[in-house]
KOLMAR-723062 format. One record per atom (N, C-alpha, C, O): residue number from 1; residue in one letter; x, y, z. Coordinates in steps of 0.001 Angstrom, whole numbers. Layout:
// KOLMAR-723062
{node NUM a {X Y Z}}
...
END
This chain:
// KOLMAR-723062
{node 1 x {-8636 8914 -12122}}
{node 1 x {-8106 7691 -11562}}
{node 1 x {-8941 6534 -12084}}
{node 1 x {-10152 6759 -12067}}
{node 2 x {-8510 5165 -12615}}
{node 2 x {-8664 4353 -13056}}
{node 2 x {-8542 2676 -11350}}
{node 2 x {-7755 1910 -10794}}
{node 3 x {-10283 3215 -11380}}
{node 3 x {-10095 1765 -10495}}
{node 3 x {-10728 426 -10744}}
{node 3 x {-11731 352 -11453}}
{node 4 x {-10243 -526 -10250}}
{node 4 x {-11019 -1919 -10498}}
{node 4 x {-11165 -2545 -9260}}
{node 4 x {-10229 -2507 -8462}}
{node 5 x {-12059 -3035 -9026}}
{node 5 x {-12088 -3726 -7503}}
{node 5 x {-13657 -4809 -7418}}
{node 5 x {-14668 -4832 -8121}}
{node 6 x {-13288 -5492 -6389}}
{node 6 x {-14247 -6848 -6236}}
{node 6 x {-14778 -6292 -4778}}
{node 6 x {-14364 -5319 -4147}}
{node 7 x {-15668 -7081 -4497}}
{node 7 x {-15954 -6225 -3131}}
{node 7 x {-15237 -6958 -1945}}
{node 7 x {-15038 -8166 -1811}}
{node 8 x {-14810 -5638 -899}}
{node 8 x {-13649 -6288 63}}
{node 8 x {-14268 -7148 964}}
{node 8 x {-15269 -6577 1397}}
{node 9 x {-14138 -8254 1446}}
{node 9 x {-14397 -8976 1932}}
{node 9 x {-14900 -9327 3394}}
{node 9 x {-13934 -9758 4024}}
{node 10 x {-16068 -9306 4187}}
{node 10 x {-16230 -8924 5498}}
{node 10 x {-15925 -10102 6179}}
{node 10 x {-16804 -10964 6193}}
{node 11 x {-14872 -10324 6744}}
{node 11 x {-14839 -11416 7700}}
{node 11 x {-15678 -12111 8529}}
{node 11 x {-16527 -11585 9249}}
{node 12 x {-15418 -13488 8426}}
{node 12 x {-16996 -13733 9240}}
{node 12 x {-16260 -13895 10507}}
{node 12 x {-15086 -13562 10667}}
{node 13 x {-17424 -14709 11865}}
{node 13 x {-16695 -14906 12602}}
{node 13 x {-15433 -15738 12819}}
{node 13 x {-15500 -16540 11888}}
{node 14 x {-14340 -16012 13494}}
{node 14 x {-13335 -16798 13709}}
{node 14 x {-12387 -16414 12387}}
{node 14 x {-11527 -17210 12010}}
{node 15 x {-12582 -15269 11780}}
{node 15 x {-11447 -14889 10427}}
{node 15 x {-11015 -13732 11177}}
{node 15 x {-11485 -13353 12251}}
{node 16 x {-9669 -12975 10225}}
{node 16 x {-9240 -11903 9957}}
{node 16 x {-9206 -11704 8898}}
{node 16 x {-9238 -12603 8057}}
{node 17 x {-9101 -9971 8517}}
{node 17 x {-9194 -9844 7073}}
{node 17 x {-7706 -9306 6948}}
{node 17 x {-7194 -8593 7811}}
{node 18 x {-6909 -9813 5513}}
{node 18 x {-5107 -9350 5500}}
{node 18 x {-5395 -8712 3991}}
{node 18 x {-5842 -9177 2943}}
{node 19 x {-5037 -7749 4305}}
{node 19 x {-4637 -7050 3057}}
{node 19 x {-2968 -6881 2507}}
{node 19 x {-2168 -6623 3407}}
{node 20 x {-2578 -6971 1530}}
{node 20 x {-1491 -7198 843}}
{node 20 x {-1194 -6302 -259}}
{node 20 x {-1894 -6329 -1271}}
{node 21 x {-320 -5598 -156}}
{node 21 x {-125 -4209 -734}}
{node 21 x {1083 -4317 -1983}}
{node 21 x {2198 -4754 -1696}}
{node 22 x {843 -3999 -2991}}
{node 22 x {1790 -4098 -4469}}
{node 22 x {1719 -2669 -4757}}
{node 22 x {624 -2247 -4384}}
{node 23 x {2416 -1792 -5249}}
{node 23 x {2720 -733 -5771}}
{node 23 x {3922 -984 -6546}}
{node 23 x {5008 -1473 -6235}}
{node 24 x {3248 -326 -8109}}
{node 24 x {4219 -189 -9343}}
{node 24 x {4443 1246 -9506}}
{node 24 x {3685 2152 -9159}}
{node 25 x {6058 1375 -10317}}
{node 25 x {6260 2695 -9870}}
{node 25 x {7503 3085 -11325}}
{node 25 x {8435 2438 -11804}}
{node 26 x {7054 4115 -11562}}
{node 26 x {7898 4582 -12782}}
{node 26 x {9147 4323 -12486}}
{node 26 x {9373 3881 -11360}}
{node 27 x {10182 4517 -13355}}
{node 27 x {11715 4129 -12876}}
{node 27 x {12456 5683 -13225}}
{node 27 x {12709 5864 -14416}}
{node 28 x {12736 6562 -12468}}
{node 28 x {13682 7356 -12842}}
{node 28 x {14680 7469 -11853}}
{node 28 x {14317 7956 -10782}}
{node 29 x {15993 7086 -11989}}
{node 29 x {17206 7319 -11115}}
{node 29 x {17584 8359 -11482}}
{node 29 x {17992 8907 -10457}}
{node 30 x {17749 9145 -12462}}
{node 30 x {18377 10138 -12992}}
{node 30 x {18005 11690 -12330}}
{node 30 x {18750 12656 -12171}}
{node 31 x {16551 11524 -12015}}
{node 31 x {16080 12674 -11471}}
{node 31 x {15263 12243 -9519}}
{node 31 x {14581 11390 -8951}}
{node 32 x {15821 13252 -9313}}
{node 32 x {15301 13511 -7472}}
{node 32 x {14120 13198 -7793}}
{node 32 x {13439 13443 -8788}}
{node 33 x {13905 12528 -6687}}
{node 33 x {12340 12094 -6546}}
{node 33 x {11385 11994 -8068}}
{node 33 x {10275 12468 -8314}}
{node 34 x {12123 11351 -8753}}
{node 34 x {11779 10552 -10353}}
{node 34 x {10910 9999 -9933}}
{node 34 x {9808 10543 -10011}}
{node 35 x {11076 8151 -9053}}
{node 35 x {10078 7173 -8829}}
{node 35 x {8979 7425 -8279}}
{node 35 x {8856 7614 -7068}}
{node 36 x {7521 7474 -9594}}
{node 36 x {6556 7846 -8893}}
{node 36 x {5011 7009 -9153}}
{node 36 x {4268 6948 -10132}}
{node 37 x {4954 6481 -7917}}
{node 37 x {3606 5260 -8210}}
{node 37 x {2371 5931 -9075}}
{node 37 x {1866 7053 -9031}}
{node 38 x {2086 4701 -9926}}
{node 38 x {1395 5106 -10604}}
{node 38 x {56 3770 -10736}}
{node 38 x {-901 3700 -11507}}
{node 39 x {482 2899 -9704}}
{node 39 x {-589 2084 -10120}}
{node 39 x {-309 1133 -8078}}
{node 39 x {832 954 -7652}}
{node 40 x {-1250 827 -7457}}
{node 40 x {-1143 -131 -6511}}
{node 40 x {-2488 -1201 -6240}}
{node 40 x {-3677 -931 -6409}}
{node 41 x {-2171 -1887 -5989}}
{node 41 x {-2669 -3197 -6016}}
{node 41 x {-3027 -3810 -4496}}
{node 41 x {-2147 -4121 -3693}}
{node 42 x {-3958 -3889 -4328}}
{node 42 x {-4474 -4461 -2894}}
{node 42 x {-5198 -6198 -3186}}
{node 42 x {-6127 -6474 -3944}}
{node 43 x {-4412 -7133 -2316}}
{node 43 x {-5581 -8127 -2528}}
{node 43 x {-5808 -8445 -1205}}
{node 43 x {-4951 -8464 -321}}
{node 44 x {-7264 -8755 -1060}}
{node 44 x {-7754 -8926 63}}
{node 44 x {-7837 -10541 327}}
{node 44 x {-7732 -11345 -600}}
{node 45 x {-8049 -10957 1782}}
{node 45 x {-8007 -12266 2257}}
{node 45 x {-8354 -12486 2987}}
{node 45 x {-7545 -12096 3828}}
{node 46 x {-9385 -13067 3618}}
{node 46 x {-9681 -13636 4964}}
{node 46 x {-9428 -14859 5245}}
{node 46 x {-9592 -15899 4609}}
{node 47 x {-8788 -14513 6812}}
{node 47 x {-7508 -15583 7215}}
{node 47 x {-8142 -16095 8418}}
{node 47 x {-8357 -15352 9375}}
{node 48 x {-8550 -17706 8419}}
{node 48 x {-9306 -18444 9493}}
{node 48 x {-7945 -18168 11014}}
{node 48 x {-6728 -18057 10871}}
{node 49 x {-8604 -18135 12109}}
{node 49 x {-8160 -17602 13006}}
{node 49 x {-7817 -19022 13664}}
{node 49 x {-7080 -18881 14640}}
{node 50 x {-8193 -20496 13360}}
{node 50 x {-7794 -21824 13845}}
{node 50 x {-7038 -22245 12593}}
{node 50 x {-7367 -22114 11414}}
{node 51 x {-6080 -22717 13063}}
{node 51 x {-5329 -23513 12441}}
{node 51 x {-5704 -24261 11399}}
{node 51 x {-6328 -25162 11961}}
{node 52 x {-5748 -24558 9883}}
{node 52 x {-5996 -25347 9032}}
{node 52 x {-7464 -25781 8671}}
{node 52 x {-7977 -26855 8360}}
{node 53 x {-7948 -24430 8852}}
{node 53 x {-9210 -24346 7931}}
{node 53 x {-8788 -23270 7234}}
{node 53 x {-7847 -22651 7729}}
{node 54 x {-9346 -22794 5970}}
{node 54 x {-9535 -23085 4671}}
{node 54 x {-9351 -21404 4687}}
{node 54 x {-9274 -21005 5849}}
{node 55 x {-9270 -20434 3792}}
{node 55 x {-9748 -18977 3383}}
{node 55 x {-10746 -19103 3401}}
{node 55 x {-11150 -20226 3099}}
{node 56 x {-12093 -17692 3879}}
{node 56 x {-12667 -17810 3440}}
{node 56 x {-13045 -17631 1980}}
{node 56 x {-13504 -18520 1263}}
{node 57 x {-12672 -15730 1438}}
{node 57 x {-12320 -15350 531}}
{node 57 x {-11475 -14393 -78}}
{node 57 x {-10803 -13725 708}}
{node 58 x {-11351 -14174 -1220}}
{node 58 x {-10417 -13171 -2123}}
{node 58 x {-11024 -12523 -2363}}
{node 58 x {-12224 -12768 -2234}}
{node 59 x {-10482 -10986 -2990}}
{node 59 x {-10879 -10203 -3418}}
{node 59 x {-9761 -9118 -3753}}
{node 59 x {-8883 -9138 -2891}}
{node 60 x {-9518 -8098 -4839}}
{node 60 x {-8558 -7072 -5045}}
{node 60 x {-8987 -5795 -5324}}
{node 60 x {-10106 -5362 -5604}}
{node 61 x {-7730 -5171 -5182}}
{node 61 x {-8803 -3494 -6056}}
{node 61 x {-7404 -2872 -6458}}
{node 61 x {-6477 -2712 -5664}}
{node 62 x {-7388 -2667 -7302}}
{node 62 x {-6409 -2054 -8510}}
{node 62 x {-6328 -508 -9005}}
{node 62 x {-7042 -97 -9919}}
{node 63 x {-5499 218 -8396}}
{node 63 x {-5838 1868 -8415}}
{node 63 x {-4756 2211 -9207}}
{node 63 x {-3594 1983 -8870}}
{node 64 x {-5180 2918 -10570}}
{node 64 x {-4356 4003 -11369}}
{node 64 x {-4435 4642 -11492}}
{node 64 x {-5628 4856 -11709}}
{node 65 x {-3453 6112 -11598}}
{node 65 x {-3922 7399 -11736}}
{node 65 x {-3387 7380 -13483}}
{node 65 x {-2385 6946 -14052}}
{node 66 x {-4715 8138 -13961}}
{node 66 x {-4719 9088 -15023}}
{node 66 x {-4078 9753 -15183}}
{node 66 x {-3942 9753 -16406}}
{node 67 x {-3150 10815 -14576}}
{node 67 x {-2404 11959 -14447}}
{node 67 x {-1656 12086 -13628}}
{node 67 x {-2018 11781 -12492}}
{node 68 x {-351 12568 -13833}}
{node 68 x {254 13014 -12241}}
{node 68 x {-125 13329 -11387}}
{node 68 x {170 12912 -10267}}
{node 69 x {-1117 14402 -11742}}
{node 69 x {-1743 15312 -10754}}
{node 69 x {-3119 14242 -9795}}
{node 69 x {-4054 14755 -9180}}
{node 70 x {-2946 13193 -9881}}
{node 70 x {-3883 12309 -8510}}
{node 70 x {-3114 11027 -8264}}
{node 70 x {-3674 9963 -8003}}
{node 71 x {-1604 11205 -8376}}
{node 71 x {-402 10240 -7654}}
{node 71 x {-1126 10747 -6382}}
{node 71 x {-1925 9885 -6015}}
{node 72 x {-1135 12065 -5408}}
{node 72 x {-1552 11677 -3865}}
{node 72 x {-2940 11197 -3827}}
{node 72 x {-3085 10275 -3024}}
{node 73 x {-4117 11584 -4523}}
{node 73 x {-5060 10716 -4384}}
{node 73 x {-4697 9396 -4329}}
{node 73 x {-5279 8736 -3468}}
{node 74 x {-3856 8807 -5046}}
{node 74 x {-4096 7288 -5209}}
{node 74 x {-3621 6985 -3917}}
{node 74 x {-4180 6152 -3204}}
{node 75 x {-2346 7787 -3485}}
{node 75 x {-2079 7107 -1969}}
{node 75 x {-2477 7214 -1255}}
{node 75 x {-2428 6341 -389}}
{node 76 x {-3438 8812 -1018}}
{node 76 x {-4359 8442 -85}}
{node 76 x {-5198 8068 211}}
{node 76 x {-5615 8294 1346}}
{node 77 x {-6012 7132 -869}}
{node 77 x {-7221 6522 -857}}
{node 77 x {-6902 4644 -743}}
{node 77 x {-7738 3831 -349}}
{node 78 x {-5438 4305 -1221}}
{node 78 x {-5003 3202 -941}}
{node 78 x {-5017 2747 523}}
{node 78 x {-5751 1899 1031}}
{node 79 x {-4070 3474 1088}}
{node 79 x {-3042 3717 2528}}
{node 79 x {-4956 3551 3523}}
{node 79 x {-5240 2620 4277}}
{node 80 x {-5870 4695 3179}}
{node 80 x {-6322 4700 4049}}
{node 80 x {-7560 3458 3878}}
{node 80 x {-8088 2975 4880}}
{node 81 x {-7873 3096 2706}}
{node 81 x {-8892 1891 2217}}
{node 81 x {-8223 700 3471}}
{node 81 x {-8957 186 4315}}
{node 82 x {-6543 381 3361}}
{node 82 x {-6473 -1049 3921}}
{node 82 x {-6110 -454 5197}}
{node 82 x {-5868 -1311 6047}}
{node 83 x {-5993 797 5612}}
{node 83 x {-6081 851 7366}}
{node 83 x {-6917 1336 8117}}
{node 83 x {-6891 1822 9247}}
{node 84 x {-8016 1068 7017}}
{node 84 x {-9616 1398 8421}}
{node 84 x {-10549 63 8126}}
{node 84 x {-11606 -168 8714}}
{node 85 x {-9795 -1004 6821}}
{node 85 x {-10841 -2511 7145}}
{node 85 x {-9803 -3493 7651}}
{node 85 x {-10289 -4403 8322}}
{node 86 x {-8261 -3529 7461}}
{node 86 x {-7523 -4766 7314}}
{node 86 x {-7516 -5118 8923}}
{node 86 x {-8238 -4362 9573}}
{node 87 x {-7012 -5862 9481}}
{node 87 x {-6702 -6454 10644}}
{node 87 x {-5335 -6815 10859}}
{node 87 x {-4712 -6926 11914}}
{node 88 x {-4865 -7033 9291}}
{node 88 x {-3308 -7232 9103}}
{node 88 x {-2712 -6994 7797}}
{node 88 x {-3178 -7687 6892}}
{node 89 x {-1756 -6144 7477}}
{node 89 x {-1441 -5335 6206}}
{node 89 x {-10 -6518 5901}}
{node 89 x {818 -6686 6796}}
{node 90 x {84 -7091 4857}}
{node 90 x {1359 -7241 4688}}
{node 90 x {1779 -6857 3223}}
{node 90 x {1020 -6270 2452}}
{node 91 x {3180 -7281 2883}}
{node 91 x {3147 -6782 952}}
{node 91 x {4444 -6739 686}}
{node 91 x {5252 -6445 1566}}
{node 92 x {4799 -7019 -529}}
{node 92 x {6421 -7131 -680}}
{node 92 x {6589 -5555 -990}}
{node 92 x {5816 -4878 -1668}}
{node 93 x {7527 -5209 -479}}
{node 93 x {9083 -4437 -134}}
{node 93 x {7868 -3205 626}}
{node 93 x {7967 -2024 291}}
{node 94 x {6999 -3552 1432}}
{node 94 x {5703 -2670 1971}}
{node 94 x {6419 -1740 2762}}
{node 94 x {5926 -640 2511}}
{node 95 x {7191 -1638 3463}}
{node 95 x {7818 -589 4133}}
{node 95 x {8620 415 3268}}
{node 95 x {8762 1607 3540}}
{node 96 x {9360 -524 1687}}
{node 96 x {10014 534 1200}}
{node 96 x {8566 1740 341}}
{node 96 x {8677 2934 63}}
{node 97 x {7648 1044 186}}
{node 97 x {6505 1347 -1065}}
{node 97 x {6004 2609 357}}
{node 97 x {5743 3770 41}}
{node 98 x {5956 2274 1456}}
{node 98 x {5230 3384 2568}}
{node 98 x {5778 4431 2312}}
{node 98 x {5302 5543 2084}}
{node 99 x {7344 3884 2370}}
{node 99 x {8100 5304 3076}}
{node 99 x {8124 6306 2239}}
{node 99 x {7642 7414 2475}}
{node 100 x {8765 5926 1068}}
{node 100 x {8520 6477 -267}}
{node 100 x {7538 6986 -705}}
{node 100 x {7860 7776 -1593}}
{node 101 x {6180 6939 -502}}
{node 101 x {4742 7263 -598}}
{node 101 x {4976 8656 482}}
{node 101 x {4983 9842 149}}
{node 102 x {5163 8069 1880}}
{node 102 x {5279 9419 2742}}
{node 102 x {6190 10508 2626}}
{node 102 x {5949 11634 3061}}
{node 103 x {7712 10021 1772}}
{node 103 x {8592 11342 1531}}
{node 103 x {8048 12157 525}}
{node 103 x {8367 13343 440}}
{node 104 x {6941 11415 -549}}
{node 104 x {6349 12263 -1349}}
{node 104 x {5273 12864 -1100}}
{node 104 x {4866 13637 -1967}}
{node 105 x {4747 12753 -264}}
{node 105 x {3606 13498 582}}
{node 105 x {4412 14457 1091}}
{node 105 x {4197 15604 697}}
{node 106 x {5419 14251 1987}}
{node 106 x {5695 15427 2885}}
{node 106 x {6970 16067 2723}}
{node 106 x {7183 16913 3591}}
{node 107 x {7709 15946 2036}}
{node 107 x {8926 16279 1374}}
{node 107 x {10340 15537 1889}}
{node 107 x {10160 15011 2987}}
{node 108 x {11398 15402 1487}}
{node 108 x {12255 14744 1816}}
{node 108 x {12746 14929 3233}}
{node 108 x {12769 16119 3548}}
{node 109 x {13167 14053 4230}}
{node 109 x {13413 14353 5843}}
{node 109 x {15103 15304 5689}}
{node 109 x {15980 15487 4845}}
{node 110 x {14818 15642 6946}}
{node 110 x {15944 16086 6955}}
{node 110 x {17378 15490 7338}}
{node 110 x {17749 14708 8214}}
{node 111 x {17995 16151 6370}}
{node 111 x {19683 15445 6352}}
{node 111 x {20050 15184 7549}}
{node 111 x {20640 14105 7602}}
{node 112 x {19962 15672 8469}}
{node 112 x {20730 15816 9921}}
{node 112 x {19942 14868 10540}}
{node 112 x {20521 14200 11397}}
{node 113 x {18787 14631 10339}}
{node 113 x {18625 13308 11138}}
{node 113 x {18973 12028 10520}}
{node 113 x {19185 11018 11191}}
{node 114 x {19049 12077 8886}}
{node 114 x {19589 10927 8647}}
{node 114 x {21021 11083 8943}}
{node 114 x {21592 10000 9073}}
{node 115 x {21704 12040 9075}}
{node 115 x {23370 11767 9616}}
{node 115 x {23367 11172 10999}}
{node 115 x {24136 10246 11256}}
{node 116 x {22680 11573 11751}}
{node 116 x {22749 11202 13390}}
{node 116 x {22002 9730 13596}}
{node 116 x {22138 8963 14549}}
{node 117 x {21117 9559 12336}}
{node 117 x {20792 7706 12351}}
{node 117 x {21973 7203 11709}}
{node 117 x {21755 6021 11447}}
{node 118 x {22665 7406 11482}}
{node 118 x {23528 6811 10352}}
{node 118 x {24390 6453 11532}}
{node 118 x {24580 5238 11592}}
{node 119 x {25087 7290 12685}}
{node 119 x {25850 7691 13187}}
{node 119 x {25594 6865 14499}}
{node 119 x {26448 6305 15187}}
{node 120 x {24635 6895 14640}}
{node 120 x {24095 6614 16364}}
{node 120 x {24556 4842 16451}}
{node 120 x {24363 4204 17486}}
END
């Protein structure tokens, strides 16, 4: 695994720290469970807790895997890096980049509950 990172940022008092989540991801439609991250992107931020003062600071960390074989390392060292410092996770399409991360961890859910969500 190929990482780069600045050091994450300790909030001082009157901040929060927000982490912001990017994951890039191969493109295969053609094959079941084709799309497979291969690179995610964290930038860090501390967010003044009063109104209209300033950041304190930035910071990112940039995780690639070398090989297929440490796609779950990368997610699990991502996933768990920004949910044991952040205070607040946000990130574009972050729920689709989760879920997708978790059906490949744990295998695809089962049909029958997506029929009965579909349904309900």
């Amino acid at each position: 695994m190929i990482t780069h990172r600045t050091p994450t940022p300790v909030p001082g008092a009157g901040h929060l720290l927000a982490a912001s989540l990017d994951v890039e991801w191969t493109k295969n439609y053609r094959v079941s469970n084709g799309n497979v991250p291969f690179c995610w992107s964290i930038t860090w931020l501390t967010i003044p807790r009063t109104p209209g003062a300033s950041p304190a600071e930035f910071a990112y960390h940039a995780l690639y895997v070398s090989g297929p074989g440490q796609t779950q390392d990368l997610i699990d060292a991502a996933i768990a890096d920004m949910l044991d410092t952040a205070d607040l996770v946000i990130g574009h399409q972050l729920c689709s980049d989760l879920r997708i991360s978790w059906v490949r961890k744990r295998g695809p859910p089962r049909r029958s509950g997506w029929i009965q969500l579909a349904t309900s």
